[in-house]
mmCIF file of the N, C-alpha and C atoms, coordinates in Angstrom:
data_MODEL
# 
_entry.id   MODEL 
# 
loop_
_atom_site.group_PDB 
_atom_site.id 
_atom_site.type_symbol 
_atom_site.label_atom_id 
_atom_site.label_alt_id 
_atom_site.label_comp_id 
_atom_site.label_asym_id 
_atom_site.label_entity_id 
_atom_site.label_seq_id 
_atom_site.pdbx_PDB_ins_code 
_atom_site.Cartn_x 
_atom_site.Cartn_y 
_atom_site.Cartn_z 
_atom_site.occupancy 
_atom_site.B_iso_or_equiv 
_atom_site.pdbx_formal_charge 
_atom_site.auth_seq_id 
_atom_site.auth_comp_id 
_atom_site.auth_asym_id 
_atom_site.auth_atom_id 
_atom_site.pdbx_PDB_model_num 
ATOM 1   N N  . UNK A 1 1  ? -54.339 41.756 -7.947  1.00 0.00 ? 1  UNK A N  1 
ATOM 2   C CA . UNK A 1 1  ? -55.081 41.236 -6.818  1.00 0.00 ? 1  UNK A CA 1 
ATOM 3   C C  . UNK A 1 1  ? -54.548 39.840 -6.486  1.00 0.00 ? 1  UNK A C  1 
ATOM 4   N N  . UNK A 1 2  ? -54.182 39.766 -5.056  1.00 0.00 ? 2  UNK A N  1 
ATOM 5   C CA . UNK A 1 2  ? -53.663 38.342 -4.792  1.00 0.00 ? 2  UNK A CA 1 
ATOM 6   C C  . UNK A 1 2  ? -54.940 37.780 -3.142  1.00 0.00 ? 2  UNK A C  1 
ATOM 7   N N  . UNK A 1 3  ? -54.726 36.333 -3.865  1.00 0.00 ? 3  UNK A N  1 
ATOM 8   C CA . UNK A 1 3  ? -55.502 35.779 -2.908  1.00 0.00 ? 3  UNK A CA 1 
ATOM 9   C C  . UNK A 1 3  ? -54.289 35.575 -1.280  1.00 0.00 ? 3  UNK A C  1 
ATOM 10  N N  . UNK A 1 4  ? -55.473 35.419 -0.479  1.00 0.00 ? 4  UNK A N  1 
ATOM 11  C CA . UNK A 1 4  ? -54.657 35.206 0.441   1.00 0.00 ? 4  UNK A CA 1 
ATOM 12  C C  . UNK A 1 4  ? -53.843 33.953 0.906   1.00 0.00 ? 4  UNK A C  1 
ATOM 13  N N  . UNK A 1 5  ? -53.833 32.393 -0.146  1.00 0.00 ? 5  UNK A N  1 
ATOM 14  C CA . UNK A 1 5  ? -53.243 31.805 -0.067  1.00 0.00 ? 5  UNK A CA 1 
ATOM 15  C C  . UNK A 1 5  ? -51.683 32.265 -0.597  1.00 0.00 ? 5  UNK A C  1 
ATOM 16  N N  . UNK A 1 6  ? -51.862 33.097 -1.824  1.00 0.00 ? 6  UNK A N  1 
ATOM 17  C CA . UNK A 1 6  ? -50.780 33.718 -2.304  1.00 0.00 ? 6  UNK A CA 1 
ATOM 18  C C  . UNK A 1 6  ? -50.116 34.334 -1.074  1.00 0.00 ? 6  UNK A C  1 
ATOM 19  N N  . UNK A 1 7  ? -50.587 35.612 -0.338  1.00 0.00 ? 7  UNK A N  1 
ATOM 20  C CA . UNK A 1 7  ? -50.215 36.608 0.466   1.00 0.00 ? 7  UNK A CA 1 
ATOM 21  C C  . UNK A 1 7  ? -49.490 35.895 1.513   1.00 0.00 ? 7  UNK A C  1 
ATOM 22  N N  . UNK A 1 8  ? -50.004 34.771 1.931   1.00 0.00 ? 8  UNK A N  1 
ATOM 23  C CA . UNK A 1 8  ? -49.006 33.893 2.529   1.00 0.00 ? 8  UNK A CA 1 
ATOM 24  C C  . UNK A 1 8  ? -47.873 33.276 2.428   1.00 0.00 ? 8  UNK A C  1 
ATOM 25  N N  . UNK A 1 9  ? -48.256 32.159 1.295   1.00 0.00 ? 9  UNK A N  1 
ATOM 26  C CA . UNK A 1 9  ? -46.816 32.018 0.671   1.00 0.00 ? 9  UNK A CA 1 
ATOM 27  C C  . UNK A 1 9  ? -45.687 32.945 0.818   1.00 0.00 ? 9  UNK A C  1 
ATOM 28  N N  . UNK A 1 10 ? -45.607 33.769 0.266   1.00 0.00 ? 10 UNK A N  1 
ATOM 29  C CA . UNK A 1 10 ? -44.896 35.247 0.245   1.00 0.00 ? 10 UNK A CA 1 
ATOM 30  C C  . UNK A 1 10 ? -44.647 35.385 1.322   1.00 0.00 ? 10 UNK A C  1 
ATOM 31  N N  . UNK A 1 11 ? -44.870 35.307 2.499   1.00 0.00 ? 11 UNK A N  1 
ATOM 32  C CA . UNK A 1 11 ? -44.633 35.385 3.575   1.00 0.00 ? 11 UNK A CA 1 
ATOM 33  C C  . UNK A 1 11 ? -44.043 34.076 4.346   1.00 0.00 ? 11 UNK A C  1 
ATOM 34  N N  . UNK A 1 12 ? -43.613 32.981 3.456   1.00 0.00 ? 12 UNK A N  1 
ATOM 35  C CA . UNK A 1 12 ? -43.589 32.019 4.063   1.00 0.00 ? 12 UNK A CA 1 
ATOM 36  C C  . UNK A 1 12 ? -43.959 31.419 5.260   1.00 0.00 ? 12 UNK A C  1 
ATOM 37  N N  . UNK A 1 13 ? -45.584 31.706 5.743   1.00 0.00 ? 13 UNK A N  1 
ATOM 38  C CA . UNK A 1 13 ? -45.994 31.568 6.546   1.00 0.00 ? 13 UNK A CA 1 
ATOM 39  C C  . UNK A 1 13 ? -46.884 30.260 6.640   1.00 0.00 ? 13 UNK A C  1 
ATOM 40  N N  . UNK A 1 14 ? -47.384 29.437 7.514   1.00 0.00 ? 14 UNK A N  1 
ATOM 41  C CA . UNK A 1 14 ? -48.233 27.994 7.288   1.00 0.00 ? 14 UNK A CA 1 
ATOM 42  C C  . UNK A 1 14 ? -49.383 28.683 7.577   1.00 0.00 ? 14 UNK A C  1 
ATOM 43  N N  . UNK A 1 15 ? -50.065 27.668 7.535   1.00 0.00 ? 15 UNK A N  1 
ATOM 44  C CA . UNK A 1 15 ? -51.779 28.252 7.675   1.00 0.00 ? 15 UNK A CA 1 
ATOM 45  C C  . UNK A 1 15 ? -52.081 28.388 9.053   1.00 0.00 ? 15 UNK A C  1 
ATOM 46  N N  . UNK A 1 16 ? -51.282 27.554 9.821   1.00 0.00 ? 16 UNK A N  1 
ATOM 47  C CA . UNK A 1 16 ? -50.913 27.466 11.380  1.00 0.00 ? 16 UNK A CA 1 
ATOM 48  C C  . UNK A 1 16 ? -50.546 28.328 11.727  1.00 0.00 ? 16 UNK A C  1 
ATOM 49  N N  . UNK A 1 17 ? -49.520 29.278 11.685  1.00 0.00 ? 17 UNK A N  1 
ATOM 50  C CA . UNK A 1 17 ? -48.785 30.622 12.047  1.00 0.00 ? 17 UNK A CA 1 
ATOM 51  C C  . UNK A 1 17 ? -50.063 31.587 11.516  1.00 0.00 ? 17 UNK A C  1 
ATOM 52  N N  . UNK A 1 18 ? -50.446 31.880 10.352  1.00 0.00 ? 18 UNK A N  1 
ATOM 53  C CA . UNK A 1 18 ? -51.717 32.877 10.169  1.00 0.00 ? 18 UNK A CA 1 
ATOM 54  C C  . UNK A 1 18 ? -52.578 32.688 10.662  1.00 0.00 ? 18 UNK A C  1 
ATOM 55  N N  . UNK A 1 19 ? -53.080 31.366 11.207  1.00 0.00 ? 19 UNK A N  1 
ATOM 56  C CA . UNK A 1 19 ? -54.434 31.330 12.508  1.00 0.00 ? 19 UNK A CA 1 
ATOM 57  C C  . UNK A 1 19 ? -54.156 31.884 13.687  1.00 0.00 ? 19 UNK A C  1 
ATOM 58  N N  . UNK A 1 20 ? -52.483 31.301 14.148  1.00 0.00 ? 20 UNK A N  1 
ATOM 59  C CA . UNK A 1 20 ? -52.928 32.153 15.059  1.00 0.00 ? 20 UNK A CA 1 
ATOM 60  C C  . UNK A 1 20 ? -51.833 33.440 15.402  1.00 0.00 ? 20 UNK A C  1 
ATOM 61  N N  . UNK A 1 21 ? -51.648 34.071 14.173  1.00 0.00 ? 21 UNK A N  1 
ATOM 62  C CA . UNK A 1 21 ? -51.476 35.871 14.395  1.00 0.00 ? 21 UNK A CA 1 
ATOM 63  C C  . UNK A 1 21 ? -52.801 36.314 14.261  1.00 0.00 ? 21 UNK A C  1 
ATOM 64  N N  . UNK A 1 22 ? -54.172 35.740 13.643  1.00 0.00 ? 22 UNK A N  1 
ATOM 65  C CA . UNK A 1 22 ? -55.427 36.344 13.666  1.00 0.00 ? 22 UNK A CA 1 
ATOM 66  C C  . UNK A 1 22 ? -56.427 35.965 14.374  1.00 0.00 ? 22 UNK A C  1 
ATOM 67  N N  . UNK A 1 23 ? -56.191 34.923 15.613  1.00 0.00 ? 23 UNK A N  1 
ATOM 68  C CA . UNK A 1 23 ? -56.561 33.957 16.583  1.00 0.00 ? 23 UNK A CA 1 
ATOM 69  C C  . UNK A 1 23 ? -58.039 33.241 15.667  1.00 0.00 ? 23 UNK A C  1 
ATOM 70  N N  . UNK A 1 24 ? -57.557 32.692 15.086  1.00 0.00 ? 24 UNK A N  1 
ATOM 71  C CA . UNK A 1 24 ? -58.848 31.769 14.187  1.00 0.00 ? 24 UNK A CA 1 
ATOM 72  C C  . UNK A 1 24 ? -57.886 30.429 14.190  1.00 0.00 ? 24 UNK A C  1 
ATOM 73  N N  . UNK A 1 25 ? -59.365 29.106 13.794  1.00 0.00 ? 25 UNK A N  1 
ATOM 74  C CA . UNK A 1 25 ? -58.739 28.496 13.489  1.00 0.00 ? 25 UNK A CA 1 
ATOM 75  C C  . UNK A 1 25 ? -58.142 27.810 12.454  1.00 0.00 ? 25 UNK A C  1 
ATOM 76  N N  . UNK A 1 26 ? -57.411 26.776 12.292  1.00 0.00 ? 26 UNK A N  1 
ATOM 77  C CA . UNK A 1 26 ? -56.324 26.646 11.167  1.00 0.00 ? 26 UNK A CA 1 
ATOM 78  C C  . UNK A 1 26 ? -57.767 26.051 10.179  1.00 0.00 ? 26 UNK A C  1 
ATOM 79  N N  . UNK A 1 27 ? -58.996 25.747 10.314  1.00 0.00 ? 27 UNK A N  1 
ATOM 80  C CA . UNK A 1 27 ? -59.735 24.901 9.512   1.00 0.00 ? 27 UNK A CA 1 
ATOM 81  C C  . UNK A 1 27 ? -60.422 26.298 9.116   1.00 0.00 ? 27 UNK A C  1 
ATOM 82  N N  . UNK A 1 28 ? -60.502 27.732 9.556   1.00 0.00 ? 28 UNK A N  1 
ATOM 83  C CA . UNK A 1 28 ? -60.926 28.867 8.993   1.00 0.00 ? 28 UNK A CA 1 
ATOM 84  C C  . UNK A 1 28 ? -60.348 29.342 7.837   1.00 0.00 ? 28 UNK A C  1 
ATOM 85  N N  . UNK A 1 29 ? -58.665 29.224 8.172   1.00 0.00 ? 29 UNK A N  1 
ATOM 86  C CA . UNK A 1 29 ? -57.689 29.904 7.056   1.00 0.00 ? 29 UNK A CA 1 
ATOM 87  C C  . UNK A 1 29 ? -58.213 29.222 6.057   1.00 0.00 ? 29 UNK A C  1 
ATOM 88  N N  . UNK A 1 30 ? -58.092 28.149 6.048   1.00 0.00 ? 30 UNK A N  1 
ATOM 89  C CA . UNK A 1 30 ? -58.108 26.540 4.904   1.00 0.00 ? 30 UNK A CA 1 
ATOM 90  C C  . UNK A 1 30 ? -59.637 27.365 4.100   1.00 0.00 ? 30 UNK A C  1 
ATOM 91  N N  . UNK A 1 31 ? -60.483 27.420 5.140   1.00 0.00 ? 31 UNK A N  1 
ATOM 92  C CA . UNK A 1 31 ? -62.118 27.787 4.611   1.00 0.00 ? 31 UNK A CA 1 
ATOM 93  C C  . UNK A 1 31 ? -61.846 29.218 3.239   1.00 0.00 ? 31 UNK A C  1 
ATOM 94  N N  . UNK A 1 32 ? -61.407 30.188 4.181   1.00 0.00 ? 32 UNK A N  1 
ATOM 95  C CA . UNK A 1 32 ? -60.867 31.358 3.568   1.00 0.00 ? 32 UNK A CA 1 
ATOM 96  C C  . UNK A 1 32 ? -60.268 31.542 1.893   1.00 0.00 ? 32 UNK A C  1 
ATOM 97  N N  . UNK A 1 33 ? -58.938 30.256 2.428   1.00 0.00 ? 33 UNK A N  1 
ATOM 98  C CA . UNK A 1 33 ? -58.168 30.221 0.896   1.00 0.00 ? 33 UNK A CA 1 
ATOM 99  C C  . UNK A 1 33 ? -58.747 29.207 -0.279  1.00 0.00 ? 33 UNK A C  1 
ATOM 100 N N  . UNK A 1 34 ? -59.514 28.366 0.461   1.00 0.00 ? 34 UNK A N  1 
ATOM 101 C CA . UNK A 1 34 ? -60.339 27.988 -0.295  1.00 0.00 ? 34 UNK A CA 1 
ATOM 102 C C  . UNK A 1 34 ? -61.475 27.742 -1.307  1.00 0.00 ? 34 UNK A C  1 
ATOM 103 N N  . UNK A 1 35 ? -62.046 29.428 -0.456  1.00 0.00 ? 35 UNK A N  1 
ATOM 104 C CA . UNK A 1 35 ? -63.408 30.117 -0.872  1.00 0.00 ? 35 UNK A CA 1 
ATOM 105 C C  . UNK A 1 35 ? -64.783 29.723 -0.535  1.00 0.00 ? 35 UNK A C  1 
ATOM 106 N N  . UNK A 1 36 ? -64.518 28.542 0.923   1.00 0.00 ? 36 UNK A N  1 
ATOM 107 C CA . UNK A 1 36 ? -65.510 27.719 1.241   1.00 0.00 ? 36 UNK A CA 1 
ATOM 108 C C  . UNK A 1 36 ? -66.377 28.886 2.380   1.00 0.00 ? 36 UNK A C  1 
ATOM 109 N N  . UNK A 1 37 ? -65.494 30.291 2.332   1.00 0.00 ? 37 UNK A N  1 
ATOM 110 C CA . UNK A 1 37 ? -65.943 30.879 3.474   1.00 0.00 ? 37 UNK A CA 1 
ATOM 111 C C  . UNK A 1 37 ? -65.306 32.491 3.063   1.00 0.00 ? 37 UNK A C  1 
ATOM 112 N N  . UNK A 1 38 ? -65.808 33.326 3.466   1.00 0.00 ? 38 UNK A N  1 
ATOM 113 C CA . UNK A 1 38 ? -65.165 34.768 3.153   1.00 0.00 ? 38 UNK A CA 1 
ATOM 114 C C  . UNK A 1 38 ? -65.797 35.431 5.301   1.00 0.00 ? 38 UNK A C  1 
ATOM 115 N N  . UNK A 1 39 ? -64.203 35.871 5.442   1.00 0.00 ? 39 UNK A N  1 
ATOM 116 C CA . UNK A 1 39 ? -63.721 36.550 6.498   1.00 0.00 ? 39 UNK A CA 1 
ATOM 117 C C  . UNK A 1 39 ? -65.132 38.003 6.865   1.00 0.00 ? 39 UNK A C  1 
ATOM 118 N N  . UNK A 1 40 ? -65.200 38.316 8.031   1.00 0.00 ? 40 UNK A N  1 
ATOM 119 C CA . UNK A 1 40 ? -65.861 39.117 8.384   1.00 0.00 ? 40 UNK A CA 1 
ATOM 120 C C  . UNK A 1 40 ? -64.981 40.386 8.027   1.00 0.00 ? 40 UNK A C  1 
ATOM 121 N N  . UNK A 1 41 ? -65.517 41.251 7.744   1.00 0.00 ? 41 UNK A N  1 
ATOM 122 C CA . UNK A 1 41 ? -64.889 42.721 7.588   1.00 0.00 ? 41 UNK A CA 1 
ATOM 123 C C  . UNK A 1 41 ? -64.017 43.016 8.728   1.00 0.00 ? 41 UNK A C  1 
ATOM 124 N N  . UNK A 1 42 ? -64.110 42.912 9.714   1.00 0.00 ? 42 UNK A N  1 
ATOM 125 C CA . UNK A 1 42 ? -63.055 43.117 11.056  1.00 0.00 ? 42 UNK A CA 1 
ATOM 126 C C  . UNK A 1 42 ? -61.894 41.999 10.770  1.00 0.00 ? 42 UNK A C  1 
ATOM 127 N N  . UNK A 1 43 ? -62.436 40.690 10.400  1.00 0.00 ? 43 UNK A N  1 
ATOM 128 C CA . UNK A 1 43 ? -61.122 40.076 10.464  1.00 0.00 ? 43 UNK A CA 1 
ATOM 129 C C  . UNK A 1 43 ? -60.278 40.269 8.724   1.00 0.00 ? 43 UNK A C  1 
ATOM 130 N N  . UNK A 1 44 ? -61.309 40.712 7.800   1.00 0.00 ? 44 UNK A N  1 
ATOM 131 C CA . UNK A 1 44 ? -60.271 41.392 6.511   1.00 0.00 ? 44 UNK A CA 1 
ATOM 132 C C  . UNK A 1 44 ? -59.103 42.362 6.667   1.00 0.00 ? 44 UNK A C  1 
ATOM 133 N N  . UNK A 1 45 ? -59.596 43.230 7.665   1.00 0.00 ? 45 UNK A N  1 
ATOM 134 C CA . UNK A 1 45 ? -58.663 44.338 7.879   1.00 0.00 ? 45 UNK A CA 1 
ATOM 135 C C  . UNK A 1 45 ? -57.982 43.951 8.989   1.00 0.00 ? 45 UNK A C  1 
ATOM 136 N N  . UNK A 1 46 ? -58.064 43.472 9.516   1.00 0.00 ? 46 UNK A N  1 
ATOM 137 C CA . UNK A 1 46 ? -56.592 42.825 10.105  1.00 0.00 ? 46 UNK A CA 1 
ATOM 138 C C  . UNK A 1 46 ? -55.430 41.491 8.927   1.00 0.00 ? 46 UNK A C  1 
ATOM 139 N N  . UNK A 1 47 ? -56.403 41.066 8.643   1.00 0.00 ? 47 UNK A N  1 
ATOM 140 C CA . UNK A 1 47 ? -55.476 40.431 7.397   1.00 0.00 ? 47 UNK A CA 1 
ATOM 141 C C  . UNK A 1 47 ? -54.909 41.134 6.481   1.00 0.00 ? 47 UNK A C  1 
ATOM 142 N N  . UNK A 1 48 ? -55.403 42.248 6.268   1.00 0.00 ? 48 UNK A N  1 
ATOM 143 C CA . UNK A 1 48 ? -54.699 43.466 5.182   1.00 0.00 ? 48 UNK A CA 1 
ATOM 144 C C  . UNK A 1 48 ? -53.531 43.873 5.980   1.00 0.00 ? 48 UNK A C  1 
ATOM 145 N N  . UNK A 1 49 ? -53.877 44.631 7.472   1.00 0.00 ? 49 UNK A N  1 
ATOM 146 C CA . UNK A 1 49 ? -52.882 45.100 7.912   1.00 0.00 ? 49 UNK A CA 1 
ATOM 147 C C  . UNK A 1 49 ? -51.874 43.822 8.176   1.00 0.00 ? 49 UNK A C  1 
ATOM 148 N N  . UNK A 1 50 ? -52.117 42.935 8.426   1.00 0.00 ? 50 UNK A N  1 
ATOM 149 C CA . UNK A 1 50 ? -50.871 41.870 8.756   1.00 0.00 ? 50 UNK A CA 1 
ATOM 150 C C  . UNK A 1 50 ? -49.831 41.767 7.934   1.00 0.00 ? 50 UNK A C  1 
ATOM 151 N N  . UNK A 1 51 ? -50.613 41.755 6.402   1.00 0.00 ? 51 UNK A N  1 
ATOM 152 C CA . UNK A 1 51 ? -49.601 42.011 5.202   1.00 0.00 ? 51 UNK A CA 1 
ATOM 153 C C  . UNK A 1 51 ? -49.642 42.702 4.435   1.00 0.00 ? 51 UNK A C  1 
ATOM 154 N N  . UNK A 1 52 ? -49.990 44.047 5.215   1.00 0.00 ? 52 UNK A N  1 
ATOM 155 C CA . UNK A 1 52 ? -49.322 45.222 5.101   1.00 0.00 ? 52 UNK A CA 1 
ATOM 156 C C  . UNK A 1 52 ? -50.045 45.729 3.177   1.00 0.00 ? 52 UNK A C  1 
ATOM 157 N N  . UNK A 1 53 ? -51.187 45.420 3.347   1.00 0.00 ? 53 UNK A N  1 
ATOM 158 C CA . UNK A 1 53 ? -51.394 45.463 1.681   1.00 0.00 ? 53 UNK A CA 1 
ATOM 159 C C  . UNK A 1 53 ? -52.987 45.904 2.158   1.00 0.00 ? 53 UNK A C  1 
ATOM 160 N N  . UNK A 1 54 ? -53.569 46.898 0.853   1.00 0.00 ? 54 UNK A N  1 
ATOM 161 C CA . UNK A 1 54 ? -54.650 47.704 1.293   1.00 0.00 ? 54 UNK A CA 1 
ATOM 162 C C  . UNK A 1 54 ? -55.851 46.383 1.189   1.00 0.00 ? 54 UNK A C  1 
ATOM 163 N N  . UNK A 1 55 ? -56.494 46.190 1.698   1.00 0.00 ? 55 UNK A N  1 
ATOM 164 C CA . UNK A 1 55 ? -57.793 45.170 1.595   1.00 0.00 ? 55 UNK A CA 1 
ATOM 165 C C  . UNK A 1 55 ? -58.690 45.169 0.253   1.00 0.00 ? 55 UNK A C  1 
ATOM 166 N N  . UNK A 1 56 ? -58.509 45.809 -0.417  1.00 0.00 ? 56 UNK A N  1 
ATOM 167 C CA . UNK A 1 56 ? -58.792 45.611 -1.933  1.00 0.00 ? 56 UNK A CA 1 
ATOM 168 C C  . UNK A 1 56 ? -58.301 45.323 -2.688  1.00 0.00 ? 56 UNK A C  1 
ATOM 169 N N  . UNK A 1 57 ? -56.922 44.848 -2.048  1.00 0.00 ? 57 UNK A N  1 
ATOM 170 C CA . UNK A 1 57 ? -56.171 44.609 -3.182  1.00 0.00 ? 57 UNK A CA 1 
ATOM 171 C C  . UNK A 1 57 ? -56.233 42.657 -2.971  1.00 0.00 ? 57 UNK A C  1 
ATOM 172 N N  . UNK A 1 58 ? -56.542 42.336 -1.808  1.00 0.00 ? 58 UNK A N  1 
ATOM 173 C CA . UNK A 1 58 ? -56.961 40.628 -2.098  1.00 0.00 ? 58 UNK A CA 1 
ATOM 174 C C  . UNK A 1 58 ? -57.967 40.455 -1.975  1.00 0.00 ? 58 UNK A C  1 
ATOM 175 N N  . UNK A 1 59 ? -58.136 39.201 -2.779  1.00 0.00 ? 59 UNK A N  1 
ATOM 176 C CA . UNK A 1 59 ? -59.037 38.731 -3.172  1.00 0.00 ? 59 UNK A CA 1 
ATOM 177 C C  . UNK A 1 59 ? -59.444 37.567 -2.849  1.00 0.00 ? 59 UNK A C  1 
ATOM 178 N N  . UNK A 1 60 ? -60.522 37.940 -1.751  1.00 0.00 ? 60 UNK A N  1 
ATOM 179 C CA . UNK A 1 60 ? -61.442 36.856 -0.842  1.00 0.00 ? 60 UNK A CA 1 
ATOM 180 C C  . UNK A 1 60 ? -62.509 35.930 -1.590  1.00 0.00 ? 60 UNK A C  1 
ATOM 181 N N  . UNK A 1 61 ? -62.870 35.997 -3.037  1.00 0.00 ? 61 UNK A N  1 
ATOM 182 C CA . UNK A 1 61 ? -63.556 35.730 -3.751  1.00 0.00 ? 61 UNK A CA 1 
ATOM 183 C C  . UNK A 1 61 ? -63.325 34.497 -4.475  1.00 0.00 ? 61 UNK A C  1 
ATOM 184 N N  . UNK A 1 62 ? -62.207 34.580 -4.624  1.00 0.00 ? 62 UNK A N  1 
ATOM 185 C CA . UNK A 1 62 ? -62.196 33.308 -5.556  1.00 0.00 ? 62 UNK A CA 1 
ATOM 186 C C  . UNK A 1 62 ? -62.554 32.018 -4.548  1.00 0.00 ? 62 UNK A C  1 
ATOM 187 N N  . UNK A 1 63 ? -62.738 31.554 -6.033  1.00 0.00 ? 63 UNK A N  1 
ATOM 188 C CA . UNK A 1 63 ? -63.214 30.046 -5.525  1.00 0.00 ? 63 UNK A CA 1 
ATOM 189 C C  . UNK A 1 63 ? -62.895 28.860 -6.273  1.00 0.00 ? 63 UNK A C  1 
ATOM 190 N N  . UNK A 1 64 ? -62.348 27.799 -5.232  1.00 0.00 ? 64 UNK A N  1 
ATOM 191 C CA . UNK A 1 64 ? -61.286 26.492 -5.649  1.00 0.00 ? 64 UNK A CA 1 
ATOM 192 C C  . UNK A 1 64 ? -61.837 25.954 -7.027  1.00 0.00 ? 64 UNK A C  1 
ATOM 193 N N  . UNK A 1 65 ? -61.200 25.436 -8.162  1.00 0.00 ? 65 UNK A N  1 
ATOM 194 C CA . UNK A 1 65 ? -61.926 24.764 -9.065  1.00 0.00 ? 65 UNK A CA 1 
ATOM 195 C C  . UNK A 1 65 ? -61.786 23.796 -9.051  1.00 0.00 ? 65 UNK A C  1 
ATOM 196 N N  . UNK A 1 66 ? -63.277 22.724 -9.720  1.00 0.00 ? 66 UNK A N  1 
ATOM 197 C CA . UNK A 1 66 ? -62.881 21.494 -8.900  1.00 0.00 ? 66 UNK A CA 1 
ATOM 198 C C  . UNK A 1 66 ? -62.677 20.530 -10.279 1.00 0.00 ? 66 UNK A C  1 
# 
């Protein structure tokens, strides 16, 4: 299971380019990979399909340690 800060990386993508292939904004992604916030089910499965990886397999859950 990879988070979606991971799934990015990997994609060498910024948090800027993934806001807006999923038209959100760049302070959502940040929320997201952070764990300050978990994605609506419509916008999970477009993040799955973006990178092409089944939606159970990341993991929206974790959360930053401080």
């Amino acid at each position: 299971m990879k988070t979606l800060a991971e799934l990015r990386k990997e994609k060498n993508m910024t948090q800027k380019e993934l806001a807006k292939a999923l038209k959100l904004s760049v302070s959502a992604i940040s929320m997201y990979e952070i764990g300050e916030r978990t994605p609506s089910l419509k916008k999970a499965i477009k993040i799955a399909d973006l990178f092409g990886v089944p939606i159970e397999s990341i993991d929206f859950f974790s959360r930053k340690r401080s």
